[in-house]
MARSEMI-461174 format. One record per residue: z, x, y of N, C-alpha, C in turn. Coordinates in steps of 0.02 Angstrom, whole numbers. Layout:
REM residues N
+--------+--------+--------+--------+--------+--------+--------+--------+--------+
!   n.pz !   n.px !   n.py !  ca.pz !  ca.px !  ca.py !   c.pz !   c.px !   c.py !
+--------+--------+--------+--------+--------+--------+--------+--------+--------+
!      Z !      X !      Y !      Z !      X !      Y !      Z !      X !      Y !
...
+--------+--------+--------+--------+--------+--------+--------+--------+--------+
This chain:
REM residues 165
+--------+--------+--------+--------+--------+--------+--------+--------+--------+
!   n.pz !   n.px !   n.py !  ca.pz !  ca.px !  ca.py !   c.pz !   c.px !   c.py !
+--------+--------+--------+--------+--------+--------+--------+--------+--------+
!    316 !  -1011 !    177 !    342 !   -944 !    176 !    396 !   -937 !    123 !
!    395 !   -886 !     76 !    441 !   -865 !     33 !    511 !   -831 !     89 !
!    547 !   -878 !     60 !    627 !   -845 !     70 !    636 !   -777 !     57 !
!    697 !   -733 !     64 !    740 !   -700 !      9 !    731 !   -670 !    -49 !
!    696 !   -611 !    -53 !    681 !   -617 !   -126 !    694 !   -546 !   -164 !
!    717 !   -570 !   -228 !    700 !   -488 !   -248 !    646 !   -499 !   -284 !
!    620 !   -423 !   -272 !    564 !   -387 !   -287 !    550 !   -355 !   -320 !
!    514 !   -366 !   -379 !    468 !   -307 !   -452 !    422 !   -267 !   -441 !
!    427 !   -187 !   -410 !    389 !   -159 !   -424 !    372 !   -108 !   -489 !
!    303 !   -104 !   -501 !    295 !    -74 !   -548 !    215 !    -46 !   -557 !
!    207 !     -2 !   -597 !    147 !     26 !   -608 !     94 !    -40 !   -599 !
!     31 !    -39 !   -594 !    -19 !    -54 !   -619 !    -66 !    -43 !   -646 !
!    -95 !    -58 !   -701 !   -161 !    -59 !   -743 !   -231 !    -89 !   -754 !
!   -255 !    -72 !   -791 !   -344 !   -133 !   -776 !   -323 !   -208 !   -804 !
!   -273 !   -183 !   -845 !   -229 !   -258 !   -863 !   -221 !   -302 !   -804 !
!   -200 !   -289 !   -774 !   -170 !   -331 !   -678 !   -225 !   -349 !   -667 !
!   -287 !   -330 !   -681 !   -326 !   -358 !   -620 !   -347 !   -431 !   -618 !
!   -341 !   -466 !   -695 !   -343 !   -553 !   -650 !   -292 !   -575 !   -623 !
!   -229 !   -529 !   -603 !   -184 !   -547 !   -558 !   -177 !   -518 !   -491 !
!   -221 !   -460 !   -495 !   -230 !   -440 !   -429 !   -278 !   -485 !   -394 !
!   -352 !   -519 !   -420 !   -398 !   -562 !   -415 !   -373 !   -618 !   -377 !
!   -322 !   -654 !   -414 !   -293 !   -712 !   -413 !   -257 !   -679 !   -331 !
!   -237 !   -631 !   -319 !   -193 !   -638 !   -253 !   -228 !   -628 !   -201 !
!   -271 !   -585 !   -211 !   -325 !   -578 !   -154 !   -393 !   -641 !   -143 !
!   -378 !   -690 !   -199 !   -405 !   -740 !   -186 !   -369 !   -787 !   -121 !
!   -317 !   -774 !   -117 !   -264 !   -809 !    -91 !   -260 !   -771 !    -35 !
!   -276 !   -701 !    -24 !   -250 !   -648 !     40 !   -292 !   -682 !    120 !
!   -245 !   -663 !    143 !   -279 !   -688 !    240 !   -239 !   -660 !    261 !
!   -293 !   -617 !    322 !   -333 !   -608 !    327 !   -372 !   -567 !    267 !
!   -450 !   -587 !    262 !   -492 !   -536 !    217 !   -529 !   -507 !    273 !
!   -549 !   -437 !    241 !   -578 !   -389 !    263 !   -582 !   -367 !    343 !
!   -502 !   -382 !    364 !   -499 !   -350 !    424 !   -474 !   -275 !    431 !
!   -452 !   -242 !    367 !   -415 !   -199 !    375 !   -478 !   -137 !    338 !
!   -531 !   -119 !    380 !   -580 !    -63 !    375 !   -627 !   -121 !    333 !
!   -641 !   -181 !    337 !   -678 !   -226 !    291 !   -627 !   -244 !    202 !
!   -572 !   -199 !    208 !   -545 !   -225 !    161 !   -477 !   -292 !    155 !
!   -455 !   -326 !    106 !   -490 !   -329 !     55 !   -570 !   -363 !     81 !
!   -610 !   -355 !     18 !   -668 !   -376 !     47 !   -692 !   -461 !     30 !
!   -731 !   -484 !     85 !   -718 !   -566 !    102 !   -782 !   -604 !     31 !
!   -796 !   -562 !     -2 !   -867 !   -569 !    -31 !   -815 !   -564 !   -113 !
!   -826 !   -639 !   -139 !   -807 !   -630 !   -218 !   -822 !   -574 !   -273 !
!   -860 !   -553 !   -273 !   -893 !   -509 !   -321 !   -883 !   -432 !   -298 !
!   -909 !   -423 !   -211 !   -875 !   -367 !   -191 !   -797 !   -357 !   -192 !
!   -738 !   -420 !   -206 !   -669 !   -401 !   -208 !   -656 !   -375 !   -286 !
!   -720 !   -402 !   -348 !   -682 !   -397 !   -408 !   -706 !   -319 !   -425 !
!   -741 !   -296 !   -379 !   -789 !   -241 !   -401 !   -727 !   -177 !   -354 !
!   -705 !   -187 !   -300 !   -650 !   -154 !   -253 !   -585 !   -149 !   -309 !
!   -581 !   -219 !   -319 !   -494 !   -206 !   -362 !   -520 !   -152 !   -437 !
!   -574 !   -176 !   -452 !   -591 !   -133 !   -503 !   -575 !    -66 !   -504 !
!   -600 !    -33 !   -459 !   -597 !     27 !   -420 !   -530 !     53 !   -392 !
!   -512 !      8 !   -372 !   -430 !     15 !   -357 !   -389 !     41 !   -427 !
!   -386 !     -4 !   -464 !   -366 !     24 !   -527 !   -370 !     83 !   -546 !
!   -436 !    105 !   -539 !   -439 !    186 !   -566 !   -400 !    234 !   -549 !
!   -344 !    218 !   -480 !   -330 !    286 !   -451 !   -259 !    283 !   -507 !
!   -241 !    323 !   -502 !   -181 !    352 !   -538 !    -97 !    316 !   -535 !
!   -101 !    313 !   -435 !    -67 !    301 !   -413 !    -82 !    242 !   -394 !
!    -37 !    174 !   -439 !    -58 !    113 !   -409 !     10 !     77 !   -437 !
!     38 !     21 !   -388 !     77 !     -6 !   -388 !     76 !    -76 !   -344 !
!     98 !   -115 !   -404 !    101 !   -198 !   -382 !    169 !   -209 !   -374 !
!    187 !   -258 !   -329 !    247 !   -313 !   -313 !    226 !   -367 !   -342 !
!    310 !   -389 !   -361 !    297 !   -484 !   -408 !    350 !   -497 !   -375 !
!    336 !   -576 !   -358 !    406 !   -603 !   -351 !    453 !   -644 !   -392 !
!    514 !   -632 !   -377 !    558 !   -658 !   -452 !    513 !   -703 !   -489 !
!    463 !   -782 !   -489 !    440 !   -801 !   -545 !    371 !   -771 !   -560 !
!    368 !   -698 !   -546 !    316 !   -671 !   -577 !    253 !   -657 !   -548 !
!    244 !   -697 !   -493 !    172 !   -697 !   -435 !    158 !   -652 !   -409 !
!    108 !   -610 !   -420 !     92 !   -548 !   -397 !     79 !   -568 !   -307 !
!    128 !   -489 !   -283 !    132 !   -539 !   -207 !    120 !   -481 !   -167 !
!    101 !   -418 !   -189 !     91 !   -347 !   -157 !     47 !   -293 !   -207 !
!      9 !   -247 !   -155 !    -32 !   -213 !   -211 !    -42 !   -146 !   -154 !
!     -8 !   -107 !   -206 !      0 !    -23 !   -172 !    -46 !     39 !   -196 !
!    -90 !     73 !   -159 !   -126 !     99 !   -204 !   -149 !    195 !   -173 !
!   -145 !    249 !   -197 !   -176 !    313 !   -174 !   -214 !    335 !   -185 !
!   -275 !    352 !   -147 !   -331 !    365 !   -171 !   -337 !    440 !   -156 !
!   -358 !    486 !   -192 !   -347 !    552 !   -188 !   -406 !    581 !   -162 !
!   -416 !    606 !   -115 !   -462 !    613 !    -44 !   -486 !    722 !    -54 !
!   -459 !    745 !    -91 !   -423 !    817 !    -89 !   -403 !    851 !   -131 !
!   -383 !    905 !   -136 !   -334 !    939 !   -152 !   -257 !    920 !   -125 !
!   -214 !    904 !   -158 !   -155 !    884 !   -113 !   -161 !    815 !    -81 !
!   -222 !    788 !    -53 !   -197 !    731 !    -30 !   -243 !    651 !    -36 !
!   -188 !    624 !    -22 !   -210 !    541 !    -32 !   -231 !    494 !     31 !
!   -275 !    447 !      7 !   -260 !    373 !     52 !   -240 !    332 !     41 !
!   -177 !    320 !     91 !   -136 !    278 !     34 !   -166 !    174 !     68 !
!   -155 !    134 !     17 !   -179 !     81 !     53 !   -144 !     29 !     25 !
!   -109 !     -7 !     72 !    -65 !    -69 !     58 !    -84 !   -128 !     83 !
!    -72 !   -187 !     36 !    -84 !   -252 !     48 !    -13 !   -293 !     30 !
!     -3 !   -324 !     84 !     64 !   -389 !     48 !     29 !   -446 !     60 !
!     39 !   -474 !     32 !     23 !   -561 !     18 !     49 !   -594 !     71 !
!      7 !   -642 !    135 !     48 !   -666 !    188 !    121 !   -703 !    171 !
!    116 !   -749 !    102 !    185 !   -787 !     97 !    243 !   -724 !     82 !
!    234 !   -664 !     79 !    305 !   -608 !     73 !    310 !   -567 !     85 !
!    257 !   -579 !    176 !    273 !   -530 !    231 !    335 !   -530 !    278 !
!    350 !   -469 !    306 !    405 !   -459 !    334 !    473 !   -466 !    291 !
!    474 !   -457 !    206 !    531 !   -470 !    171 !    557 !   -392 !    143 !
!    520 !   -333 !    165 !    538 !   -290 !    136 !    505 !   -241 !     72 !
!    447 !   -305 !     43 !    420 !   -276 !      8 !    362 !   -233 !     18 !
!    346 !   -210 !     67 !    286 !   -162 !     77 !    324 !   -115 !     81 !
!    369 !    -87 !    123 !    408 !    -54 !    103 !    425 !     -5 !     47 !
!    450 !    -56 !     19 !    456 !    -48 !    -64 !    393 !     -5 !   -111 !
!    335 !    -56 !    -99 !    288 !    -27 !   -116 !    266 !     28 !    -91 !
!    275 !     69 !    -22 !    261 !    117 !      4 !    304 !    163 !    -18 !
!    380 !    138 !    -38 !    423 !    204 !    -53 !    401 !    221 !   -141 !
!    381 !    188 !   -171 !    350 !    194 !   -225 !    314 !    247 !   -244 !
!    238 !    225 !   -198 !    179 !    261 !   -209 !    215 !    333 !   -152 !
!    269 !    374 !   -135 !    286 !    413 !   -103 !    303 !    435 !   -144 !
!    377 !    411 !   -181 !    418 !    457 !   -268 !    358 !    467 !   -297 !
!    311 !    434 !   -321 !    266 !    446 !   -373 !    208 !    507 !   -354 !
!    209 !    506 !   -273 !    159 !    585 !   -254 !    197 !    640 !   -247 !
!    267 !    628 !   -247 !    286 !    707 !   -248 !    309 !    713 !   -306 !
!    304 !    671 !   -365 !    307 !    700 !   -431 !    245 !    707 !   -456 !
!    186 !    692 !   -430 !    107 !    720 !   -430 !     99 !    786 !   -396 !
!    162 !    802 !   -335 !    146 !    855 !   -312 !     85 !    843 !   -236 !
!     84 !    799 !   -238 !     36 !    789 !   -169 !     80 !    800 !   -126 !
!     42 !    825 !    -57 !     82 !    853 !     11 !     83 !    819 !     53 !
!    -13 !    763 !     57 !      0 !    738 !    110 !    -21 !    669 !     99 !
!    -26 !    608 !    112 !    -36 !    528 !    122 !    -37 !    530 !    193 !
!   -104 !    494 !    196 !   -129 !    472 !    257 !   -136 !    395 !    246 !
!   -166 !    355 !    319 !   -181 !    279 !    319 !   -213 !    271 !    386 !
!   -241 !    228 !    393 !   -262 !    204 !    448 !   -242 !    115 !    447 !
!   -212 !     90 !    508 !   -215 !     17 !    528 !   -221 !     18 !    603 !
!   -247 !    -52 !    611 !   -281 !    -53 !    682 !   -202 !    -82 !    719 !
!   -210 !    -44 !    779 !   -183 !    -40 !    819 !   -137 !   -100 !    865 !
!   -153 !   -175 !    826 !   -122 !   -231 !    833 !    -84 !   -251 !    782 !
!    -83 !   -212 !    719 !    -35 !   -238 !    650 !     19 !   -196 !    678 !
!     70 !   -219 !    719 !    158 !   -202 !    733 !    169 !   -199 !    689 !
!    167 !   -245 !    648 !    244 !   -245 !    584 !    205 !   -184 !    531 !
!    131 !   -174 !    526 !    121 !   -129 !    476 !    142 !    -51 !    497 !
!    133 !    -35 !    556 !    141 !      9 !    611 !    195 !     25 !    602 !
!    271 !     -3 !    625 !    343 !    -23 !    603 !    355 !      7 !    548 !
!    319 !    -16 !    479 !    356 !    -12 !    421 !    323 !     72 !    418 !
!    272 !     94 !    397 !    253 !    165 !    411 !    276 !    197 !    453 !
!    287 !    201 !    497 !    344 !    227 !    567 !    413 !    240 !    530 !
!    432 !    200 !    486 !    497 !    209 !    450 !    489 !    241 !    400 !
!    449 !    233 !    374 !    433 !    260 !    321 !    405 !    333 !    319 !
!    416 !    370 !    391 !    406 !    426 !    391 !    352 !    456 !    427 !
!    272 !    392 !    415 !    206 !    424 !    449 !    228 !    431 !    512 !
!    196 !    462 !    554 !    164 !    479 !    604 !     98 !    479 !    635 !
!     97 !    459 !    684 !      7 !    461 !    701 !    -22 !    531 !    736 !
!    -71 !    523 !    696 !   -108 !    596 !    689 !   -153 !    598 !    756 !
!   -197 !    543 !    775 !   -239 !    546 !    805 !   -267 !    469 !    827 !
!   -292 !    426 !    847 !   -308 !    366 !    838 !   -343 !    339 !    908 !
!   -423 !    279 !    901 !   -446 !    270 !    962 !   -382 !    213 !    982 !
!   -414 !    185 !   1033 !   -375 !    128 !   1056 !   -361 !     73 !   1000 !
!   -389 !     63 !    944 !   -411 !      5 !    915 !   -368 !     21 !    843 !
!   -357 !     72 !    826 !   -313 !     96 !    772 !   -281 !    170 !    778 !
!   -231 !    165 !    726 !   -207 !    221 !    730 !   -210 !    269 !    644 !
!   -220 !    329 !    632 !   -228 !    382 !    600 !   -150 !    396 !    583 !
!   -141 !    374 !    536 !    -49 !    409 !    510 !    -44 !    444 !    445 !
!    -17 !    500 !    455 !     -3 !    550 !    377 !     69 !    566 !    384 !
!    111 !    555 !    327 !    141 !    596 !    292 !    131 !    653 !    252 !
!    162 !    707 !    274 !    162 !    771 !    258 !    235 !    772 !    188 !
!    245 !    792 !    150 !    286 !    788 !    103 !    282 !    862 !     75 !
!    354 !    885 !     78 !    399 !    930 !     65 !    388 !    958 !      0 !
!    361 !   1001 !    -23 !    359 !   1041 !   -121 !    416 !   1011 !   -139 !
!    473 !   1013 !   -106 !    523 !   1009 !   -162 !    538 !    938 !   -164 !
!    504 !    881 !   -148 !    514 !    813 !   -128 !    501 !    791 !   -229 !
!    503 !    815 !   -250 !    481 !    800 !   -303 !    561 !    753 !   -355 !
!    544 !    690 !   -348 !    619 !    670 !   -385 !    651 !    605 !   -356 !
!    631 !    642 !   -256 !    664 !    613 !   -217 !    615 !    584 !   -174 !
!    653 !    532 !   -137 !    605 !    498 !    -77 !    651 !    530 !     -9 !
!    595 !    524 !     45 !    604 !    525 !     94 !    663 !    481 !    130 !
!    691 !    502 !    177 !    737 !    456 !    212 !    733 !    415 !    248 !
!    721 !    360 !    255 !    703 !    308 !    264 !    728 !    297 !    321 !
!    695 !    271 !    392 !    715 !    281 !    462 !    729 !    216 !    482 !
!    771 !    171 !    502 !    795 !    108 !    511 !    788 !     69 !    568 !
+--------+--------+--------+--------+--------+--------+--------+--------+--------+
């Protein structure tokens, strides 16, 4: 387990992707979260591929550089996204999903999007937790997962949300 760390977030590009490759080679669990990431080599390089395209995409590094988080919105709408986060098991619970979530949030209300949604199943606490703070709410959800959107403010544009502790 990674200690302590600070954390690089920043845009991503089609550039990243043999470093997004390289982390989701490494990710566990695969494809529990809606089948993603996906457990099949060729189907993950063909997903991150795809990932890339959205607009809104943002990686975590840790101080020596190891891509260790991958934040991404997929635009579903008019106005709105799916937003979908992965942290790397060695630099979970450090803060950086978080991070990456408050990210891809500044960056949709300076897109002007209203709403970010997600779905995680209903046994990820800590992912549950950090979205819970981060503002979502659950919309709707069976026993097995839960349905969470953020709704975001016109004038959110600049600013992030307040972060609930």
């Amino acid at each position: 387990m990674a200690g302590s760390l600070t954390t690089r977030i920043r845009r991503l590009t089609r550039a990243d992707h043999q470093a997004l490759l390289g982390m989701y080679r490494r990710f566990e669990p695969l494809g529990v979260a809606a089948g993603l990431p996906p457990r099949n080599e060729q189907a993950r390089r063909e997903w991150i591929e795809r990932s890339l395209e959205h607009e809104i995409n943002f990686g975590a590094f840790s101080p020596n550089g190891e891509m260790a988080g991958h934040c991404f919105l997929a635009a579903d709408g008019p106005g709105s996204a799916e937003m979908a986060v992965f942290v790397h098991q060695d630099f979970r619970n450090q803060g950086m999903g978080r991070q990456l979530i408050n990210a891809a949030i500044q960056e949709a209300c300076r897109k002007h999007i209203q709403r970010i949604w997600t779905m995680t199943s209903a046994d990820n606490l800590a992912a549950l937790a950090v979205l819970k703070r981060c503002g979502f709410q659950a919309r709707r959800g069976p026993v097995t997962a839960f349905d969470l959107e953020l709704e975001l403010e016109p004038s959110c544009a600049g600013t992030a949300p307040e972060w609930r502790n």
